[in-house]
N, C-alpha and C positions, 0 to 999 in steps of 0.2 A: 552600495553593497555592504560598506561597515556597517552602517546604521542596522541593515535587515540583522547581521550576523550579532550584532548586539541584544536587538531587542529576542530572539531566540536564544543567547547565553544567557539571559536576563530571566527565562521562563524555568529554565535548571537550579538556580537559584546556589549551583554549586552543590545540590545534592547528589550522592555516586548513582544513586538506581535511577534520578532521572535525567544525568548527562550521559548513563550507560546507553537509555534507552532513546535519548536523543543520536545519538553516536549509530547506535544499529539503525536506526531510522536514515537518516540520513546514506548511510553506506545502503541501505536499499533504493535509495533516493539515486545514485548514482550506478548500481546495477541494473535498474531500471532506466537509465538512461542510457547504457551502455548496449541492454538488451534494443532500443528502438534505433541507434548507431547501425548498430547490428542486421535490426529486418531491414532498413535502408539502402545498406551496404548488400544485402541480397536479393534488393528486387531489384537496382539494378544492375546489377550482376544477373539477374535473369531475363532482364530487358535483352541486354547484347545478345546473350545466348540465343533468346528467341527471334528478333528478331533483325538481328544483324548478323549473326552468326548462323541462321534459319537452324538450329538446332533445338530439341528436348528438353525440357527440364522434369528433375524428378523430384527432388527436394525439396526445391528454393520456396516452392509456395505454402505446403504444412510446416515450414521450418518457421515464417515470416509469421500466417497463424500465431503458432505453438508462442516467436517472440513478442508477437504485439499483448497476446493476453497475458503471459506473463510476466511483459513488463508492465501490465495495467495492473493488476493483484501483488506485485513486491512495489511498485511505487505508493500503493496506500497509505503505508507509515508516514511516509515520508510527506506528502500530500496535507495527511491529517496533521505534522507538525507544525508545518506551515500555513497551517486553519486554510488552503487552497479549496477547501469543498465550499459550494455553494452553502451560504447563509443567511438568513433569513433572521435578523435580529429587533425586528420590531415589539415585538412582545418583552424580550431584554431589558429593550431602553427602558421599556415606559413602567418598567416596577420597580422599588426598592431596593438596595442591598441584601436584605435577610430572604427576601422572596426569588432574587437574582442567585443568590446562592443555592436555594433548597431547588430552584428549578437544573438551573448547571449541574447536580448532584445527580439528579432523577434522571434528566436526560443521559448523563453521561455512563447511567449506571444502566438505564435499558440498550443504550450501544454496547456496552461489557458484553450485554445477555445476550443480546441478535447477535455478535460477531462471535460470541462464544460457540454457539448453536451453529451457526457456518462454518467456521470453526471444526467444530467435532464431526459435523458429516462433512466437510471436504477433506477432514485427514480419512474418514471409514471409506470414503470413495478413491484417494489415491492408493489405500493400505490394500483396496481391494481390487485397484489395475495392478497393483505390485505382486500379491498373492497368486493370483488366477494368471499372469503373464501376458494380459494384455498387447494386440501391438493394433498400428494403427492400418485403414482395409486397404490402403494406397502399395504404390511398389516403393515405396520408402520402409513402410514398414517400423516406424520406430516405435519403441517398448513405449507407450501409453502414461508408465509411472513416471515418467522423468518428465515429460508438460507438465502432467496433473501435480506434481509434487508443487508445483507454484501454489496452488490453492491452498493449502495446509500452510505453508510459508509467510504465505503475503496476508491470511486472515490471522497467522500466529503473531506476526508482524503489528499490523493493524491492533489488533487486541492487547497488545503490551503498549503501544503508546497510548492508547484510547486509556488505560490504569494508570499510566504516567499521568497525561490530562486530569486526572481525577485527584491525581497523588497534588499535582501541582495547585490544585484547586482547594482540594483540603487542607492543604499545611499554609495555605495562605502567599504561596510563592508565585501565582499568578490568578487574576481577575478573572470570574466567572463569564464566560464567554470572551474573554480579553476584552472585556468593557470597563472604562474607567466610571464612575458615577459621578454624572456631569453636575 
C-alpha cells in the first residue's frame, strides 16, 4: 500500500492545483465508499424487516437505488486517479514519445469535451428537478434534486481530474498514459 500511495504522490509532483485535486478526488473516493457502506447497511436492514420481521418497507429500496448510482458518478474522480478504468494500451506501446504524447493530449482533451457536455446537461437536469420541485412517484416521495445532484457533482468531479491528468501530462510531471518508454 506505500508503494501504491507513492507512485500517486509521485503523479502531483508537489504542484497545489494538482494535490488539490488529487485530495477532492480522493475524498470522493471515500464518499463513495461510504455511500455503498450505506446501500449495504440498508438492504439488510430490509432483508429483517421483510422477511423476518414480515413487515413493509418504504424507503430502503429507492434510497439503496438513489446510493448505488450515486456512489458510482462521485467515485469517478476517484477511479480515474487511480487509472482503475479499463484500458487498452496497445496502440501506446507501439509508437514513439513525441506521437505518445500528442495522442495522450488529443485523447485527454476529447474526455474534457464529452464530460464537459455531461456535464452541462446533468447540471440543466438536476437545476430543472430543483426549479419545478420534483419528487419521486413512490410513497417515499423524495425531492428528485438531491439524487440528481450526484450527476453534476461526480461529472464536475470527473472533469477536474480528467484537467489535472492533462495538467500532469503537460508540465511533464507524469507519463503519457503512465507509460514509461521501454
Amino acid at each position: 500500500m506505500a508503494g501504491h500511495s507513492s507512485v500517486l504522490a509521485s503523479r502531483t509532483g508537489g504542484n497545489p492545483f494538482l494535490r488539490a485535486v488529487a485530495a477532492l478526488s480522493t475524498l470522493a473516493g471515500w464518499c463513495s465508499a461510504a455511500m455503498i457502506v450505506a446501500a449495504v447497511a440498508i438492504t439488510c436492514q430490509m432483508i429483517v424487516v421483510r422477511f423476518v420481521l414480515n413487515g413493509s418497507t418504504v424507503w430502503q429500496t429507492e434510497a439503496v437505488i438513489y446510493l448505488v448510482i450515486a456512489a458510482t458518478l462521485i467515485g469517478l474522480p476517484y477511479v480515474q486517479r487511480l487509472r482503475g478504468h479499463v484500458n487498452v494500451d496497445l496502440v501506446p506501446l507501439l509508437i514513439p514519445d513525441r506521437p505518445r504524447l500528442v495522442l495522450a493530449v488529443f485523447t485527454s482533451a476529447l474526455s474534457i469535451a464529452i464530460i464537459g457536455v455531461m456535464l452541462f446537461y446533468g447540471y440543466e437536469y438536476w437545476h430543472f428537478a430543483w426549479e419545478r420541485g420534483w419528487r419521486s412517484d413512490t410513497v417515499w416521495g423524495v425531492r428528485l434534486w438531491i439524487p440528481y445532484l450526484a450527476i453534476p457533482v461526480g461529472f464536475g468531479l470527473l472533469l477536474l481530474q480528467l484537467i489535472a491528468d492533462l495538467v500532469a501530462v503537460l508540465l511533464g510531471i507524469d507519463k503519457p498514459f503512465g507509460l514509461e518508454q521501454p
